[in-house]
N, C-alpha and C positions, 0 to 999 in steps of 0.2 A: 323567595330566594332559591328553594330549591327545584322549582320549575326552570326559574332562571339558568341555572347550574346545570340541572340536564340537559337545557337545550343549548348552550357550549358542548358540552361533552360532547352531543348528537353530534354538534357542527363539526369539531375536531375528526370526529370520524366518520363523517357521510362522505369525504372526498378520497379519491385515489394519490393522491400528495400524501395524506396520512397512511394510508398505507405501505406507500412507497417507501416512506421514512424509515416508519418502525421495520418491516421486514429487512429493508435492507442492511439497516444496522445491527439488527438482529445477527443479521444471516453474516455482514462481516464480521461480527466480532464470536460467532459459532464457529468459525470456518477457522480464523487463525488460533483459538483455543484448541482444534481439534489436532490441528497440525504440529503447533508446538507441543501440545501436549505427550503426540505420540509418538515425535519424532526428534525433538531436542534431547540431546545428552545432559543430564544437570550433574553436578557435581555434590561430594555432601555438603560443602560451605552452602549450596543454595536451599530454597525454601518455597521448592516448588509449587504450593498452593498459592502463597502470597505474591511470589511473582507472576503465577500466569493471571490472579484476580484481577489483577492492573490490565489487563486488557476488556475487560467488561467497563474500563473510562471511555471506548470507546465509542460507545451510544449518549455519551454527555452532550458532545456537540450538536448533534440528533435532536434531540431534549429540548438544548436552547432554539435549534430552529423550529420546531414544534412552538415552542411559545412565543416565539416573532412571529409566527404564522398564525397563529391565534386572533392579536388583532390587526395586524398590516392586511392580510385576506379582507376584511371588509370595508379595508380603504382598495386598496387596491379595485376591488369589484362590484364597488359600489352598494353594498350594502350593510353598509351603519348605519345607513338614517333609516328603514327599517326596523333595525335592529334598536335605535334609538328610541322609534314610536313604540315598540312592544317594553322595552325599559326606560325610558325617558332620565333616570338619576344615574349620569351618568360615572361615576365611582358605583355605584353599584353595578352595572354593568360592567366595569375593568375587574372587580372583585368575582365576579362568578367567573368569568374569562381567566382567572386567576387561580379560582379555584380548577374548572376544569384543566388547566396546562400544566398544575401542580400533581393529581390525581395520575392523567396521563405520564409526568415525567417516573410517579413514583411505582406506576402498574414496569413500564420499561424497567426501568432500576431492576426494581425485585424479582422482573424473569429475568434480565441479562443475568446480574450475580447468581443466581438459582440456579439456571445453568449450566454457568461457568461451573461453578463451584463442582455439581455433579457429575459434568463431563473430567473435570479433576480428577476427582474422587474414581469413578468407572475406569478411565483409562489409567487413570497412572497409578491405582490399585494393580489392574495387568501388567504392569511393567516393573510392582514393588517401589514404585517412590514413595517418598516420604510425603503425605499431603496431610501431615498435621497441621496444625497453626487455628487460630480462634477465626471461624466461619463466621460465624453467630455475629464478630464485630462488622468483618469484611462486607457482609450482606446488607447490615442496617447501614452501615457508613456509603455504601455504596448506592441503596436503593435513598435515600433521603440526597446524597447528594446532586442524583441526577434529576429528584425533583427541585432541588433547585436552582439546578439550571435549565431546566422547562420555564418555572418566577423569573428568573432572573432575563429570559430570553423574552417572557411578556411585558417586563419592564421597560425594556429598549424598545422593543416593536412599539410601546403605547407613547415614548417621549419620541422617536422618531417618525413614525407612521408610514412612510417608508418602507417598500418589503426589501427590496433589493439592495437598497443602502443601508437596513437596519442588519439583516443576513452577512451583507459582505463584509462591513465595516466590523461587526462583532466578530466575526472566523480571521479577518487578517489582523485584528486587536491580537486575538486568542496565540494566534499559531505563528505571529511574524514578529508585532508592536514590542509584546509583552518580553518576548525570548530577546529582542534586541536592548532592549530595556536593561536586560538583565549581562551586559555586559559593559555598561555605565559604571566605574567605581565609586562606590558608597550609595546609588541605588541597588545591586543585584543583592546582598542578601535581604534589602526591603523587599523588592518584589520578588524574592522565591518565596517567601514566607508568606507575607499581606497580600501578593497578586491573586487575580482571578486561579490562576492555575495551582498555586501556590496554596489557598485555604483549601480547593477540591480536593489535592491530593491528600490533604492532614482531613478530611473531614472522612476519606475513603477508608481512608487508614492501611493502604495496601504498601505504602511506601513508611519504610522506616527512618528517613535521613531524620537527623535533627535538627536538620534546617527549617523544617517545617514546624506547623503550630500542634499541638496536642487534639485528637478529634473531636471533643466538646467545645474548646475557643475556636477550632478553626470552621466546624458548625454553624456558631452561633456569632461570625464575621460575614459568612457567606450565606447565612441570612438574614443580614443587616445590609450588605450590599445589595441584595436582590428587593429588600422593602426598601429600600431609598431608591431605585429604580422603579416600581410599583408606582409609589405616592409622588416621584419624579414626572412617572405617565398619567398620572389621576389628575394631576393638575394643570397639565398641559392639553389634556383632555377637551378639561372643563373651561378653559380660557381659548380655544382653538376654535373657531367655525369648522360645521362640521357639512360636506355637500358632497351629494350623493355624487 
């Protein structure tokens, strides 16, 4: 299993798509930390560390496509069945796939927040803002969360297979479905809470409403969503023809 494992990890990052991804998400969510940072007015009511850390959600999306891309790439390119003869059990193979997009989401997580945080800290020390507030949580809540939406994104790619339909259909859920959802009376404080977007943010912990769930239930929601997607795609897998 753990040859298995490396050689996902390898696959994730031998191509220029992965590179693509992470820098660039990197590099937008460096870019506007640096600018708000240095150049918004905050007031004392705000809480400057904790509202710019909410900008390091924005390599989640990143994440998720990272782990669609995981396993849709070797439908798409024809090689799973390959990949099948060197694994042949095929849940073990979605499992190393799993672990590698989980790894991957969690290395992103922990530099975006890392960061974030000490671009915080550098510039709006020079400017005397307040950048107190508990780091320590923001960081873990942050870096666990965006691993799993890396799982959660291998999920889908594995019941879809699908790269383009599993990609598009997950970003316009995420950023159109979910928010229109949310203006249905007596669904919107379900889905502010229990939505996909809704447990990220209580699991970030960068957002204080009380709409949301506390960061250990809203955790351990949206890792129950992402292994019901998982074992969703393990099974579909296994009952699917599989040609090159």
């Amino acid at each position: 299993m753990t040859r298995l494992l490396g050689s996902e990890l390898f696959k994730l990052r031998s191509t220029r798509t992965f590179y693509g991804i992470v820098g660039g998400s990197l590099g937008l969510v460096l870019v506007i930390v640096i600018l708000v940072t240095a150049l918004v007015n905050f007031t004392p009511s705000d809480h400057p560390l904790t509202d710019i850390m909410n900008f390091a959600a924005f390599v989640q999306p990143f994440a998720l496509v990272l782990g669609i891309l995981a396993i849709t790439s070797e439908f798409r390119h024809g090689t799973i069945t390959p990949s099948l003869l060197v694994a042949p059990h095929r849940p073990r193979l979605v499992l190393a796939k799993l672990g590698a997009s989980v790894a991957i989401g969690f290395a992103l997580g922990l530099v975006t927040t890392v960061l974030v945080f000490l671009i915080v800290k550098g510039i709006g020390g020079l400017r005397d803002l307040d950048t107190s507030g508990d780091a320590g949580t923001l960081i873990i809540g942050g870096t666990i969360d965006t691993a799993l939406w890396a799982a959660l994104g291998l999920g889908v790619g594995s019941v879809l297979r699908n790269q383009v339909g599993a990609i598009v259909g997950s970003l316009v859920y995420l950023f159109v479905l979910e928010n229109l959802l949310q203006i249905i009376p007596g669904l919107d404080d379900i889905i502010r809470k229990y939505g996909f977007g809704g447990v990220s943010s209580g699991l970030f912990g960068a957002d204080d409403s009380s709409d949301l769930l506390g960061q250990l239930p809203a955790g351990l929601l949206f890792a129950a969503y992402a292994g019901i997607f998982v074992v969703a795609g393990i099974l579909v897998i296994e009952r699917r023809d599989v040609t090159a």
